[in-house]
C-alpha positions in Angstrom: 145.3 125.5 90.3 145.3 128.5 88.3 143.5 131.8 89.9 142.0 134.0 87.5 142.4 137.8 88.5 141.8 141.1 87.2 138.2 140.6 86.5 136.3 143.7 87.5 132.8 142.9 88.8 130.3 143.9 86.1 132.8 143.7 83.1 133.6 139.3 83.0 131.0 136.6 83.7 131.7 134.3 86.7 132.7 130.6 85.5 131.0 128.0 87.2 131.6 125.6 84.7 133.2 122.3 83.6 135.2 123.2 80.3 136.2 120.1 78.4 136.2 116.1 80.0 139.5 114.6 81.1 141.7 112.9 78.7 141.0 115.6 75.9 143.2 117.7 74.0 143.7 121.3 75.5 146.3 122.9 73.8 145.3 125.9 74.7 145.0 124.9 78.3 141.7 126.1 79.3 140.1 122.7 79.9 138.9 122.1 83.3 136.7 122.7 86.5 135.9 126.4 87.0 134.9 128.0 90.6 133.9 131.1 92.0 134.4 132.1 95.9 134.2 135.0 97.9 136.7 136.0 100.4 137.0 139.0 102.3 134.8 141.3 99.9 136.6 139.7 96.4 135.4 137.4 93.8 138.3 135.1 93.3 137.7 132.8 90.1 139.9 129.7 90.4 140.6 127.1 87.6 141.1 123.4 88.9 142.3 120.5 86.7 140.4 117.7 86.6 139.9 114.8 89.0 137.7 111.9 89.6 135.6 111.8 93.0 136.6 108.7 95.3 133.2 107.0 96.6 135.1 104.0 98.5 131.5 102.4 100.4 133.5 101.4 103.1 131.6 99.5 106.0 131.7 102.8 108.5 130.9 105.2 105.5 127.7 103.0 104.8 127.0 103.0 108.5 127.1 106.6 109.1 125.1 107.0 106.0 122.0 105.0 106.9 122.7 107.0 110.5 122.3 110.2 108.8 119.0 108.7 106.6 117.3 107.5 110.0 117.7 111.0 111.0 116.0 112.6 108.0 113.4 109.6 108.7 112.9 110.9 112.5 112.4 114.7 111.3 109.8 113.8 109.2 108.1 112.1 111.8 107.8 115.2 113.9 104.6 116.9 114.9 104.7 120.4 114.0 104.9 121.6 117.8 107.6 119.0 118.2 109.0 120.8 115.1 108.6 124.3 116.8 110.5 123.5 119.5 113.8 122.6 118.0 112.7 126.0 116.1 112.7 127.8 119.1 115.9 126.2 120.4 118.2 126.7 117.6 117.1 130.7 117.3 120.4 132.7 118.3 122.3 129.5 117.4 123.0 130.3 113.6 121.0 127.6 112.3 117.7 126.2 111.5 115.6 123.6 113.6 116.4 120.9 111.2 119.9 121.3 111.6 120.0 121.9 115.4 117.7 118.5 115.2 120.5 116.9 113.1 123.5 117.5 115.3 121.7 116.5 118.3 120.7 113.0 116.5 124.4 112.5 115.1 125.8 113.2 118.2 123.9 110.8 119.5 124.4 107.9 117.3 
C-alpha cells in the first residue's frame, strides 16, 4: 500500500478512483485502487494494488443472507406507528429505527 502525503486540502483532488485493470502494463506504477479516509482531522489518500473480491456462497453465508433479506421483508411490513416506535427506541442510541430494528432481528435469528 502506498500512502500519498503532502497534499494540502484545497490545492490536489481527492482520488477515489480505479486507475488501470489488473494484468496491465504500469511502468510508471500508478495503476491501481485509490482511497480517501479521514483520521484524526487528516485526509490520508492511500493507493492499494489490485485484488479480486472472494464471493465463496458458502451454505452459512447463503443462510445468513436470506436471514438478513427476511428482515428487510419484516421492516417493510411495518405500520408506521410500529415504525415510530423502534424510532423512538433507538433515539440516544446512535442509530436509526431501521437499524435498531435490524440488530434486534439478527440477534434473534
Amino acid at each position: 500500500m502506498v500512502v500519498l502525503t503532502g497534499f494540502k486540502k484545497g490545492i490536489g483532488v481527492e482520488i477515489r478512483k480505479k486507475l488501470g485493470h489488473d494484468g496491465a502494463p504500469d511502468p510508471k506504477g500508478l495503476y491501481g485502487i485509490y482511497r480517501v479516509r479521514h483520521r484524526w482531522g487528516k485526509t490520508i489518500q492511500e493507493k492499494l494494488p489490485f485484488y479480486v473480491p472472494t464471493n465463496p456462497q458458502t451454505e452459512a453465508q447463503q443462510a445468513w443472507r436470506q436471514v438478513y433479506a427476511d428482515s428487510v421483508t419484516a421492516w417493510q411490513a411495518l405500520t408506521p406507528e410500529q415504525k415510530a416506535v423502534y424510532n423512538e427506541n433507538a433515539k440516544g442510541k446512535k442509530m436509526s429505527g431501521y437499524n435498531f430494528f435490524q440488530k434486534e432481528y439478527l440477534l434473534s435469528h
